[in-house]
N, C-alpha and C positions, 0 to 999 in steps of 0.2 A: 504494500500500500504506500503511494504518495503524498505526500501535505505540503504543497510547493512552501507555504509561509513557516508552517510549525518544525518540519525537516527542517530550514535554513536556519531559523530564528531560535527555539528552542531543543531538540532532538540535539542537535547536536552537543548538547551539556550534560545528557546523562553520565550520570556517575563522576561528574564536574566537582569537587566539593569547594573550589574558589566560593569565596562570596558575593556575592550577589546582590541583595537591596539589605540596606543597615537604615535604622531609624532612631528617633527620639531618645529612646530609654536604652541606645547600646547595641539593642536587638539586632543578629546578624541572618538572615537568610543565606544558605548557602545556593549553586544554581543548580546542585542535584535534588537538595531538598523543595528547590521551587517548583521542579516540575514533577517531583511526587504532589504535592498539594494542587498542580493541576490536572493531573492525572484525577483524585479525589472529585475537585470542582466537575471535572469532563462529565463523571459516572453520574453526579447528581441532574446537572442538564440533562441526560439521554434516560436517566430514572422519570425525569417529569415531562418526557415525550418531544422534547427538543430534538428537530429532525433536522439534516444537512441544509440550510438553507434557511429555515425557519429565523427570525430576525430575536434577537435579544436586546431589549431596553434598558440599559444603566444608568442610575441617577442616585451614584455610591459616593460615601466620602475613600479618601486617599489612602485605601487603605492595600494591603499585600497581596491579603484577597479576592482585593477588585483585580490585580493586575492578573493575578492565579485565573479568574473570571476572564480575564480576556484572554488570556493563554487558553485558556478552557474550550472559548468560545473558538477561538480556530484548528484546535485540536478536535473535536465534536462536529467542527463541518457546517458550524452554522454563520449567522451575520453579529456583528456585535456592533452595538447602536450606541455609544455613549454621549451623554443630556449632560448640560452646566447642571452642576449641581444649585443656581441659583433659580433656575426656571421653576415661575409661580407651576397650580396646578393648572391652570387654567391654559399656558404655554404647552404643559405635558403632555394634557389634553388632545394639543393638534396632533403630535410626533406617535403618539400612541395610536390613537386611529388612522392614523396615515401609513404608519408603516404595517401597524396588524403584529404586533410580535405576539411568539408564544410564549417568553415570560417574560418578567418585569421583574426589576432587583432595585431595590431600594434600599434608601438608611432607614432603620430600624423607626426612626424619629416618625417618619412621613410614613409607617405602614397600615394606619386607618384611613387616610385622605386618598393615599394613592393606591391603597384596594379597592378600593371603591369603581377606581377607573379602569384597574385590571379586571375587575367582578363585570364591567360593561364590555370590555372587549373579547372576554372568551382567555386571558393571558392567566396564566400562572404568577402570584408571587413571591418574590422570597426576598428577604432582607439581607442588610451588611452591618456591622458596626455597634451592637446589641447582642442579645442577651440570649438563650434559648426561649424559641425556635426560631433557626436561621439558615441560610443558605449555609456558615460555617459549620455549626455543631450538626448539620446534616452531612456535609463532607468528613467531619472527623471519621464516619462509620465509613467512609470507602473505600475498595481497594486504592493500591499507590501505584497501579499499571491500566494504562488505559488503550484500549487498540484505534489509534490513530484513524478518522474516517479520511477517505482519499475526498483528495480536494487536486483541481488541476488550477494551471494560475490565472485561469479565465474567471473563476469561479470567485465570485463574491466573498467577501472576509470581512467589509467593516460598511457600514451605511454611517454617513455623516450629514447631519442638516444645514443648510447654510441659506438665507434668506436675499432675494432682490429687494429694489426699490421697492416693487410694487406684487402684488400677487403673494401665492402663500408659500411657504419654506419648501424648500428645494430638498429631499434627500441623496445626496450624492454617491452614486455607488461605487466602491474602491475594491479591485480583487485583490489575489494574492499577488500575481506578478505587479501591480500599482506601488503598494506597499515594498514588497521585496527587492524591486527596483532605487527602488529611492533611498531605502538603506545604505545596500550596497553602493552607491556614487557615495553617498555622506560620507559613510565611513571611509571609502577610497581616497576620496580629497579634503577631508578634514585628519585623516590620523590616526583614526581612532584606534584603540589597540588593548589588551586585558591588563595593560599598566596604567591607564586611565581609572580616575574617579569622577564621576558628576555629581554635580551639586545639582540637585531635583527639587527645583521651590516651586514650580509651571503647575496646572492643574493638570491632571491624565484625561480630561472629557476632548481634548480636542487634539490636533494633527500635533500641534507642538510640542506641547508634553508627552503625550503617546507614542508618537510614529517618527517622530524625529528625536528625542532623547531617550525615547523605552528602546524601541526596534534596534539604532544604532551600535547602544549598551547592550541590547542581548544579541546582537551579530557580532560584536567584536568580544566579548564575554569584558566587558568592563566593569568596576562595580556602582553602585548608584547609592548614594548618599538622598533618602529616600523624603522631603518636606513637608508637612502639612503645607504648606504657604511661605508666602517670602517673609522672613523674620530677621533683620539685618543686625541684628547681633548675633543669633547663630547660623548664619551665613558669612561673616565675620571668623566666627572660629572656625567652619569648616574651612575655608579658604587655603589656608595653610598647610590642610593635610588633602587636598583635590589638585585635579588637576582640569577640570573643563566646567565652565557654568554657562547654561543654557538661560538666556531669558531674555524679557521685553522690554524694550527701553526706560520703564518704570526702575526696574531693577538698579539699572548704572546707574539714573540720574536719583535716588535714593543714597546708593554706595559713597556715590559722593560727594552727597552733602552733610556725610559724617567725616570727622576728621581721624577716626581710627581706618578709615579706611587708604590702607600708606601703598607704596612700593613693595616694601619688606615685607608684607602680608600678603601678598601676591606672589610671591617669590620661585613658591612648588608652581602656579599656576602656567599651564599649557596654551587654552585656549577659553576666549571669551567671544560667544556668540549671538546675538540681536539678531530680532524679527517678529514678526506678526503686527507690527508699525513702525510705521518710518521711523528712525534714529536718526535727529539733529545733528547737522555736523558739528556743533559745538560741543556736544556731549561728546560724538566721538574725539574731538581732539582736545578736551576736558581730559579724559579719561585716559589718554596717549601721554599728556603731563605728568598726572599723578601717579599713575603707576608701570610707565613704560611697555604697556600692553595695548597695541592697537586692536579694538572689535571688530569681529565678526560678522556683517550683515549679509544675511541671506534676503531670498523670496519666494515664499510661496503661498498657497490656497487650499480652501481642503478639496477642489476638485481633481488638481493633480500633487498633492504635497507640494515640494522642493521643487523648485524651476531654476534658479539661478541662485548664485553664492562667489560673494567674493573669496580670492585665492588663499589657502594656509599659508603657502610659499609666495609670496607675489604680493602686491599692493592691493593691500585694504582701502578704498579710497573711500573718504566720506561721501553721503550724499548720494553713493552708489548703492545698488546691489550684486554688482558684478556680470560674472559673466555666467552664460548658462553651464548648467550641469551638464558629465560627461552622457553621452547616449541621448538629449534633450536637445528641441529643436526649440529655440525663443528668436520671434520674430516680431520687426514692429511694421503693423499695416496701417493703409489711408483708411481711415474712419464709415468710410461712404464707400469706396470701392473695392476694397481688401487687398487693393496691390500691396505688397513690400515696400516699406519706405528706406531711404539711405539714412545714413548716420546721420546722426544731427537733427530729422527732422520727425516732430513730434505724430506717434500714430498710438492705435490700439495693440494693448500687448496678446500676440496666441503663441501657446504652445502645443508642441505635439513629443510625443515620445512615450514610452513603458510605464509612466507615469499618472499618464494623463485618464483621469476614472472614464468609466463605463457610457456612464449619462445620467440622468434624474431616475430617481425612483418613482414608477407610474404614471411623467409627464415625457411621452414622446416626443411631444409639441415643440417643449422648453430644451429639450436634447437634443432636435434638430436645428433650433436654434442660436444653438452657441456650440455645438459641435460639427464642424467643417464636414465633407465627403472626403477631404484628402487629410481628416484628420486632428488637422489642429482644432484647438479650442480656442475659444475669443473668452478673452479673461475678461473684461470690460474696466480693466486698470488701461491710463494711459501712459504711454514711457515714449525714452528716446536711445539708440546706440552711441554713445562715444568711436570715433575713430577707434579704438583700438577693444569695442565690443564689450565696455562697461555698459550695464544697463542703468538708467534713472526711470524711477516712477515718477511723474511729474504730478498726475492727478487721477481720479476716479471718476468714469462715467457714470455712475451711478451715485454719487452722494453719499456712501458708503463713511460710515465712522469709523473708525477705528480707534477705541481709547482703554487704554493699560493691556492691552494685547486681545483685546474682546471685539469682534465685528457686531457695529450697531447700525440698524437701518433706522431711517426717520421715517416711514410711510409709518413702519408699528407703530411709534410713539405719539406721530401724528392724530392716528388713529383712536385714541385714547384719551386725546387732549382736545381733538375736535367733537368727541361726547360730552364730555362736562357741559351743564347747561350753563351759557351765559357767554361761553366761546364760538365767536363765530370761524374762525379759520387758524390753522397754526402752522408754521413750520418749520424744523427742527435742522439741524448743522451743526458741525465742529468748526472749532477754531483751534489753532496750536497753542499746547500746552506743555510746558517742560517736562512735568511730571509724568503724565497720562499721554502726550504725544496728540490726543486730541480732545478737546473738553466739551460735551453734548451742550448746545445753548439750542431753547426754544423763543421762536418771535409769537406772540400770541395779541391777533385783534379780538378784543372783548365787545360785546354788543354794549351799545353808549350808554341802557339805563343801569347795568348792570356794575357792580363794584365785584372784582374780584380780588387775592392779594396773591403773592409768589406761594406762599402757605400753606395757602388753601388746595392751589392747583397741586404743588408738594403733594399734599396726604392724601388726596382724591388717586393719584394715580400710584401711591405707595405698594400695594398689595395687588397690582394689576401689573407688575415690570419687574424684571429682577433690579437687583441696587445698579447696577453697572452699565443699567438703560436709564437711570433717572438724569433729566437734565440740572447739569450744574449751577444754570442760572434760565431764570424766566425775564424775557423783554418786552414791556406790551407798546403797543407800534398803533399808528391809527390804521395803516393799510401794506398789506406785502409788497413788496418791488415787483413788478411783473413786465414779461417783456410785450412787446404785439401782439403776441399770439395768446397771449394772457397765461403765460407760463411762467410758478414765482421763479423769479430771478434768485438762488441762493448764494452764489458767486457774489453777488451784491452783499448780501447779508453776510457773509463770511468775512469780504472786506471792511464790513464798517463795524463788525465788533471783533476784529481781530486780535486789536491791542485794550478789549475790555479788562479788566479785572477783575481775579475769577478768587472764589473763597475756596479753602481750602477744600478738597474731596476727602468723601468718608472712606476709612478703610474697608 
């Protein structure tokens, strides 16, 4: 039997006793013991009817057993779906009915609210991170050998949701060769090797923490210093004894705005890598000062991970994201006609290569749409070549937020805030932010008899957005910019509160 992902990724560590994920309290996972504990997770899916293919929903905290769970999930043959853990129910709601999984794994916290919703879909649930009865203390009873189901690398492995302007969330479908693909470049042109350690503070629900620092680390057998969250004193002390930190521009420009954070403390370190939003060039040559360590910028999407990365060996340039990955075709076309444009001159980014997922889950419409006949995908980011095949993102077609490494759309938010009664229209944008890279500001015209305050609209939409969708600040305006065609202008409104002043974000 073959498991194009699980044979490369994990198989190959049996009887490995190197360690593997270390956490908080010490705790060391070794990588032979990680994949008995998947082997364990595997039996319990296929004990509660989980069939090759069948889609599994995750919305776990950060825990060993989630990652066992995903190990699980591509050992077992099936799809593994993992959900922000900040997504209200009502978010859950859509992903659950949309994709149809046979079970649902939740924190132990959320398992009366989100049974409820597995109790309507027909799904199985089981918890994480609690107490008995659990998805754990059912795997303790299981064998530690589990017979690998064949998966070929066409074969689906991971459904990911990702949202446009407009319309409802995309699931994006990613096989084994997508995933395994993109690995394998990483680790080839970044170094990776089983003398590496990562510092892991990223959430596992998305492409960055999972697929680009989990995958990486179990194909080169590295070990992983395993984080609830970014906590920069003890990201401070690991620093010392690592040798690679993965994260979002949040991260550096946190680092260093402490003053323990020196040269000397950087010292063991190898490599420091940015993305999932743009990183300032200032930051990066901030951070080239203080500790003689130029970052990392990559790019990528969750429809085809990793697209491009600047060089290990070679000029990091700010402001960049480099050149493409090895095997990976990145091209910038005219807007309107999809020729290829030259260096220099600004078009839409597509890629094509081993990389690049499937199409949408259930929307052929939207997959013929942005996926070419010869291939490529129209990313709807817009860039430009440098002579010598540096790429720059210059902008996004789409209005597309990106702040602390989370993609936010404003149609949602829009959405939410043009129900409140008393609001007549709103529209939502970022502006740059040092910290967050970009900080969500709403413009909101309110109907004239009406009084409303920033406050109000606050807790009206509090329990309807996870925290990381809520806007930083509310503007109310007497009327939108719009253009001729009676389209808001947000280019507008991004230029005129650019240099606003923004209050501190919540953790």
């Amino acid at each position: 039997m073959t498991n194009t992902l699980y044979d490369s990724l994990f198989a190959r560590h049996e009887g490995n006793e190197a360690p593997f994920l270390q956490f908080d309290d010490d705790q060391v996972v070794s990588y032979d013991a990680f994949l008995k504990r998947t082997a364990q997770v595997a039996h319990v899916l296929q004990n509660n009817g989980v069939s090759p293919g069948d889609r599994i929903v995750v919305q776990a905290p950060k825990l060993a057993d989630t990652i066992a769970l995903y190990a699980a999930s591509v050992q077992a043959g099936a799809v593994y779906l993992p959900l922000n853990t900040a997504y209200t129910l009502a978010e859950l709601d859509y992903f659950i009915s949309d994709a149809q999984p046979s079970m649902i794994v939740c924190d132990s916290r959320d398992e009366i609210e989100v049974g409820k919703l597995a109790a309507r879909s027909g799904a199985k649930l089981r918890t994480l991170g609690g107490v008995y009865p659990s998805l754990s203390s059912e795997a303790d009873a299981q064998p530690c050998v589990f017979e690998t189901v064949d998966r070929a690398p066409d074969d689906l492995a991971a459904l990911l949701y990702t949202s446009g302007t407009t319309g409802r969330s995309k699931g994006a479908m990613l096989s084994h060769q997508n995933l395994l693909s993109n690995a394998q470049a990483l680790v080839g042109l970044w170094g990776i090797t089983n003398d590496d350690r990562l510092v892991h503070a990223l959430p596992i629900f998305h492409t960055h923490g999972l697929f680009v620092a989990m995958n990486t680390s179990l194909l080169a057998g590295a070990r992983v210093r395993l984080m609830q969250k970014f906590d920069l004193g003890a990201i401070l002390d690991e620093l010392p004894k690592s040798t690679l930190l993965m994260g979002v521009p949040t991260f550096y420009t946190r680092l260093l705005a402490d003053d323990r954070f020196t040269k000397e403390i950087t010292g063991n370190m190898r490599l420091f890598v940015s993305g999932s939003a743009p990183l300032l060039a200032e930051t990066h040559q901030a951070f080239e000062t203080r500790t003689g360590h130029r970052i990392l910028e990559r790019y990528g999407m969750t429809e085809t991970n990793m697209n491009t990365s600047n060089p290990y060996s070679g000029e990091r340039r700010a402001g960049t994201v480099g050149m493409a990955l090895p095997g990976i075709e990145v091209i910038v076309t005219h807007t309107k006609t999809g020729e290829p444009l030259p260096p220099g001159e600004v078009g839409m980014i597509e890629v094509r290569g081993p990389n690049v997922f499937k199409g949408y889950w259930q929307m052929p419409e939207k997959t013929a749409e942005e996926l070419r006949e010869n291939g490529f995908f129209i990313t709807g980011d817009l860039g430009q070549f440098s002579e010598d095949s540096y790429l720059s993102i210059v902008g996004r077609s789409k209005d597309l937020i990106i702040t602390g490494g989370y993609n936010v759309y404003p149609k949602e938010i829009e959405e939410i805030l043009n129900d409140i009664d008393g609001v007549l229209e709103s529209a939502v944008f970022g502006v740059p932010d040092n910290d967050f890279g970009e900080a969500i500001i709403a413009a909101l015209v309110i109907e004239p008899s009406v009084k409303l305050e920033a406050d109000q609209i606050a807790e009206t939409i509090r329990d309807k957005l996870s925290r990381f969708k809520h806007p930083r600040r509310y503007e109310f305006v007497s009327k939108l910019p719009r253009n001729t065609m009676g389209k808001v202008q947000k280019n507008v409104l991004r230029e005129r509160y650019a240099d606003m002043e923004l209050s501190p974000a919540e953790s």
